[in-house]
C-alpha positions in Angstrom: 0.7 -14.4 9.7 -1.5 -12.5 7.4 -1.9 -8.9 6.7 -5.5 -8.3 5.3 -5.8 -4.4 4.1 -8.8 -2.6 2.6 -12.4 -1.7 3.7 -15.4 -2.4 6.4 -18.7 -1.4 6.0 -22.5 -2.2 6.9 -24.2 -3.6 4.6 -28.1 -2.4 5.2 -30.9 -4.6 3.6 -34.6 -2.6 3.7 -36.4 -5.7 4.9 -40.0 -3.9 5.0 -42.3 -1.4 5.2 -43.7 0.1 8.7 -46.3 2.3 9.4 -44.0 5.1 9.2 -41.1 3.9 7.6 -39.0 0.8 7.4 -37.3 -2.1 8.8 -33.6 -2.3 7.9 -31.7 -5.5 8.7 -27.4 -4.4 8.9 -24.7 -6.8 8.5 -20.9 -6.1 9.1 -19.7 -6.6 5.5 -16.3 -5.6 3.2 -14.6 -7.8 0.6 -11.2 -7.5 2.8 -13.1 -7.8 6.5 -14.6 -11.2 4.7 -10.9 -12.3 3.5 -9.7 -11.3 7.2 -12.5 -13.3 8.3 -12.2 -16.4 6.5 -8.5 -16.8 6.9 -8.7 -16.6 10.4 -12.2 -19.1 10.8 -9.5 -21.5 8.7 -7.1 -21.6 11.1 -4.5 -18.8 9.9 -3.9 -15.5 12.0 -4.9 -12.7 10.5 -4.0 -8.6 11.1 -6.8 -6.7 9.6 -5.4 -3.4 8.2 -8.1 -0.8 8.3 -9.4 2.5 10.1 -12.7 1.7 12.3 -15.1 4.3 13.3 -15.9 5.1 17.1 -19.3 5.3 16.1 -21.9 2.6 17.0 -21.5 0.9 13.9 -18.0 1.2 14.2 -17.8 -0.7 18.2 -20.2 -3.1 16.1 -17.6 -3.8 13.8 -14.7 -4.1 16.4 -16.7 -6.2 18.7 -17.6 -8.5 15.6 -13.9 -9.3 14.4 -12.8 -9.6 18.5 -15.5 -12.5 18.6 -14.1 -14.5 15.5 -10.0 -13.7 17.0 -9.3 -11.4 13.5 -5.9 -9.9 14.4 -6.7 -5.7 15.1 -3.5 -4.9 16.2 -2.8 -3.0 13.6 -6.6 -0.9 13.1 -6.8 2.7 13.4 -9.7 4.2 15.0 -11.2 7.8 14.1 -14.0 9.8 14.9 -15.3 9.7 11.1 -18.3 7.8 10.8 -18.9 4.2 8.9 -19.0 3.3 5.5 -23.2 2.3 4.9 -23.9 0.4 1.8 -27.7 0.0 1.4 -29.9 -2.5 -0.6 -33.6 -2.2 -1.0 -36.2 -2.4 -3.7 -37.9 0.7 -5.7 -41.2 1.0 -6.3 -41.4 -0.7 -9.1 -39.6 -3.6 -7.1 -35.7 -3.2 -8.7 -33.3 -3.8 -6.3 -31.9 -0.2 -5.6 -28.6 0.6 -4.2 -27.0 3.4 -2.6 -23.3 4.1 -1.1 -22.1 6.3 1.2 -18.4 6.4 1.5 -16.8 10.0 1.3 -15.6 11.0 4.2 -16.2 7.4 5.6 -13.3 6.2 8.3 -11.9 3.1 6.1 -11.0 5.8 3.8 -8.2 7.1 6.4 -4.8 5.2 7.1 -2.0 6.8 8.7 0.9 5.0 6.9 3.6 6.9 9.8 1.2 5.7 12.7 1.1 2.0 11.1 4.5 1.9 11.8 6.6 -1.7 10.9 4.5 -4.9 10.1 5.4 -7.5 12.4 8.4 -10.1 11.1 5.8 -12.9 11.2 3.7 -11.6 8.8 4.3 -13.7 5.4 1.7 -11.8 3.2 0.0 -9.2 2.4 -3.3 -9.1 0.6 -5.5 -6.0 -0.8 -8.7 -5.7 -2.7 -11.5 -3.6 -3.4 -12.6 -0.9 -3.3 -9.7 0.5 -0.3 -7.3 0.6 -3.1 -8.9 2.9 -5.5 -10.6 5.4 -3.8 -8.4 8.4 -2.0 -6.8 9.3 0.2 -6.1 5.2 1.4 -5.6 4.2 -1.4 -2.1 6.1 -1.9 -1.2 5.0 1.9 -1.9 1.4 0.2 0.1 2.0 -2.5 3.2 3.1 -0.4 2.5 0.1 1.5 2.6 -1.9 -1.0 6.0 -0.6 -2.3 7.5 -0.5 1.2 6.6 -4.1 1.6 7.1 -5.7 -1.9 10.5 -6.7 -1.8 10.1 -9.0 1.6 6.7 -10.3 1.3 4.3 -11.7 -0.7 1.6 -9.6 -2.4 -1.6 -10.8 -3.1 -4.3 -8.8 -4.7 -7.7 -9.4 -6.2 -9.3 -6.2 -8.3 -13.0 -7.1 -7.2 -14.5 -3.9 -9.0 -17.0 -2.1 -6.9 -18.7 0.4 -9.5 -21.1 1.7 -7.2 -18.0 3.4 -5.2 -16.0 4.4 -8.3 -18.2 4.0 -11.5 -15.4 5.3 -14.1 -13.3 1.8 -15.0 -10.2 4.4 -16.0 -8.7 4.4 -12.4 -10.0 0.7 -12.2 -7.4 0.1 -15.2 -4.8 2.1 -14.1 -4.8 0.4 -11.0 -4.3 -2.9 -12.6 -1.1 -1.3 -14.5 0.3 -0.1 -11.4 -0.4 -3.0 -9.4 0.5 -6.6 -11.3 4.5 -5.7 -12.0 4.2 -5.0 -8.0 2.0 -7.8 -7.0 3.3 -11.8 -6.1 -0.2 -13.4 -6.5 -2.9 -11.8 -8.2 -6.9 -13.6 -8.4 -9.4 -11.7 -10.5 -13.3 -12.9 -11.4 -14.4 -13.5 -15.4 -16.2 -10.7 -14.5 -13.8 -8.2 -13.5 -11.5 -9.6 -16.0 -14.1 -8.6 -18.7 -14.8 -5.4 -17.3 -10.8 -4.4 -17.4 -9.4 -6.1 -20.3 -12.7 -6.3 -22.5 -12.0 -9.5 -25.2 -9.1 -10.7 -23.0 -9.0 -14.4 -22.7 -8.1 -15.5 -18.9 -5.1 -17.4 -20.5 -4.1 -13.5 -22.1 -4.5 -12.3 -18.9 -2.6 -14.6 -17.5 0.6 -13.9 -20.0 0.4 -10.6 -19.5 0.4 -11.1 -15.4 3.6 -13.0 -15.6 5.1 -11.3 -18.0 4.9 -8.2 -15.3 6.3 -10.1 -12.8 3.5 -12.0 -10.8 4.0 -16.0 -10.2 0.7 -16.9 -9.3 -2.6 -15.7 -11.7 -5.8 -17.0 -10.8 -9.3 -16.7 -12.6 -12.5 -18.2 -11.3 -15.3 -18.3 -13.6 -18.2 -18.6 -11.2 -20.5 -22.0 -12.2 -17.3 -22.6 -14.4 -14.7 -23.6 -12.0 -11.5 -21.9 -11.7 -8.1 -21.6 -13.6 -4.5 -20.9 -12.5 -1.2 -20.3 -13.6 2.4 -20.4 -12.1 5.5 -19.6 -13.4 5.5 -23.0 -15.5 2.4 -25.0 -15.1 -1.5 -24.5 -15.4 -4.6 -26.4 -14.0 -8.3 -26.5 -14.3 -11.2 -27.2 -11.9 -14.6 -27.4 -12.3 -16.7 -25.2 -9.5 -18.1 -27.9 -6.7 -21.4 -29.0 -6.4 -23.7 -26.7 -3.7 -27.0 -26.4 -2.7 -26.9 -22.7 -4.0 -28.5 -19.8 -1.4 -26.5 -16.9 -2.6 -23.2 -16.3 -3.7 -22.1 -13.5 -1.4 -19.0 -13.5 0.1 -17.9 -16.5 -2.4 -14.7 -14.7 -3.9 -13.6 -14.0 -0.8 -14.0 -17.0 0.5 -12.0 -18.9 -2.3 -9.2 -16.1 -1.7 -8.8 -17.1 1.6 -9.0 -20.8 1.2 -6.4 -20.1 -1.3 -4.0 -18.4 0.9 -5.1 -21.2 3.7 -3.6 -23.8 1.3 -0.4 -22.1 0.7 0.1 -21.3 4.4 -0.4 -25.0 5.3 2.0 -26.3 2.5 4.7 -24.5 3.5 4.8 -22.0 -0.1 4.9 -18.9 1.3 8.1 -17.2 0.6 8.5 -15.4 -2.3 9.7 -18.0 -4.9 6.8 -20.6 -3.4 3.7 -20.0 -5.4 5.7 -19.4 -8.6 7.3 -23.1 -8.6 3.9 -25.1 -7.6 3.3 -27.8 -10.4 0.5 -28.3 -12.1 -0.8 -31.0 -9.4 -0.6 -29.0 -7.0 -1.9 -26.1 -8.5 -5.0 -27.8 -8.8 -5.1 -29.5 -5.3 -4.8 -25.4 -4.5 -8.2 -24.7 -6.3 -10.0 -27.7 -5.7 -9.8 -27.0 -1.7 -10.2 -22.9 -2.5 -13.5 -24.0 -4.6 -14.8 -26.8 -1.9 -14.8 -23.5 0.5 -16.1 -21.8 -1.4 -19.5 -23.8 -2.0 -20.1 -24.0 1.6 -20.3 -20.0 1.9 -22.4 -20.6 -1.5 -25.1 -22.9 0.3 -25.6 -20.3 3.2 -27.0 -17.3 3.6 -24.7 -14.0 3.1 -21.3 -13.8 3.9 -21.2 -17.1 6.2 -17.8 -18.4 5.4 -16.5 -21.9 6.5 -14.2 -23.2 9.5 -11.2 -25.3 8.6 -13.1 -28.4 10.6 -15.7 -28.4 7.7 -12.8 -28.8 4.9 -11.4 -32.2 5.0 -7.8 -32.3 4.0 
């Protein structure tokens, strides 16, 4: 069993003009709701760890995640409302962006009303923005350090600046977190954005020498790369008829975990001993997932049936 922690949102497209306003198109969205979300479409069960709204965008949420059998056990519900990220054009046609998160529900999580994690549960993953923004993210962090010693910790940065613009508590997230995480998966492009000049393959010595077994960079069109404790492999991204590449990352992070599940490597001392075929058998079948969600529109992540083994 997995424990998936961090935000859920609506994403809100303006789709057109009316007469006397416009037509907005809203999708249940959140890089941990996706990773939730994929792991369970793959086959894996999977508690999603987050406060829900009451709200109508909030039952939306909940009756979303009851449909695809995500795990909410363990969700908190408050009267707060939901987290609305919107996406439109100006008038000069930019794509505009606004974010409206203070105060929002998925920033509350009563650590004392969470109570123990079941003994199934195997891992733990966090990400986003839920881990950087206050006050969850310090119920996160004392999650995280109630949790370490038993079970794995997986983390991917995946840097939302229109939530928190300044990379300073971006960076001193990634201090705090990597001697404290097992697994940790991070973009070219948050990589750059943190470590400016940083070659993955620094990254990826300074992430074991902290203590994590398991460092994983994908490079978009590139492929990916990983690292365990004493081996490395390479994959080149697979083909796709590209639509968009939403929901991608979190699509190859649950793949990812999906793999390890089924092979049996997670304990604590699994990912850190997998050779350097397996490695890349691990990214090969995390990058075939995700160029499915690639070759459909939004967030539209793959079931296990569509992944040969």
């Amino acid at each position: 069993m997995f424990v998936v922690c961090g935000e859920a949102l609506m994403d809100v497209f303006g789709v057109r003009d009316t007469p006397g306003g416009m037509d907005m198109d809203a999708r249940v969205g959140g890089s941990p709701l996706n990773v939730a979300l994929g792991l369970t479409r793959l086959g894996q069960r999977a508690a999603f760890v987050c406060t829900l709204s009451r709200d109508f965008l909030g039952e939306r949420i909940v009756r979303f995640l009851q449909q695809e059998g995500v795990d909410l056990s363990l969700v908190q519900r408050s009267a707060s409302r939901t987290t609305l990220s919107l996406v439109g054009v100006d008038s000069k046609g930019v794509p505009a962006y606004s974010f409206y998160g203070e105060g929002a529900a998925d920033r509350e999580l009563d650590l004392r009303s969470l109570g123990e994690l079941p003994e199934t549960v195997r891992a733990i993953h966090l990400g986003s923005f839920a881990v950087a923004v206050q006050p969850v993210g310090t119920a996160l962090r004392q999650l995280v350090e109630r949790e370490r010693a038993r079970r794995l910790i997986v983390w991917d940065p995946n840097i939302r600046l229109n939530v928190q613009p300044d990379l300073a508590p971006w960076r001193e997230l990634l201090e705090w977190m990597l001697p404290r995480c097992d697994i940790v998966k991070i973009s070219d492009e948050d990589l750059h954005l943190l470590l400016p000049g940083t070659s993955p393959e620094g990254f990826a010595d300074k992430a074991r020498a902290a203590g994590c077994s398991l460092v994983v960079v994908t490079r978009g069109a590139q492929g990916a790369v990983a690292w365990s404790r004493g081996a490395q492999a390479e994959v080149p991204a697979q083909p796709a008829d590209l639509v968009d590449t939403v929901g991608a990352g979190d699509t190859f992070q649950a793949a990812m975990l999906t793999w390890l599940a089924e092979g049996d490597r997670l304990s604590k001392q699994g990912p850190g001993a997998l050779d350097a075929r397996s490695l890349a058998r691990m990214l090969e079948f995390a990058a075939r997932a995700a160029a499915i969600t690639c070759s459909r529109r939004g967030a539209d992540l793959p079931r296990r049936d569509e992944l040969p083994r």
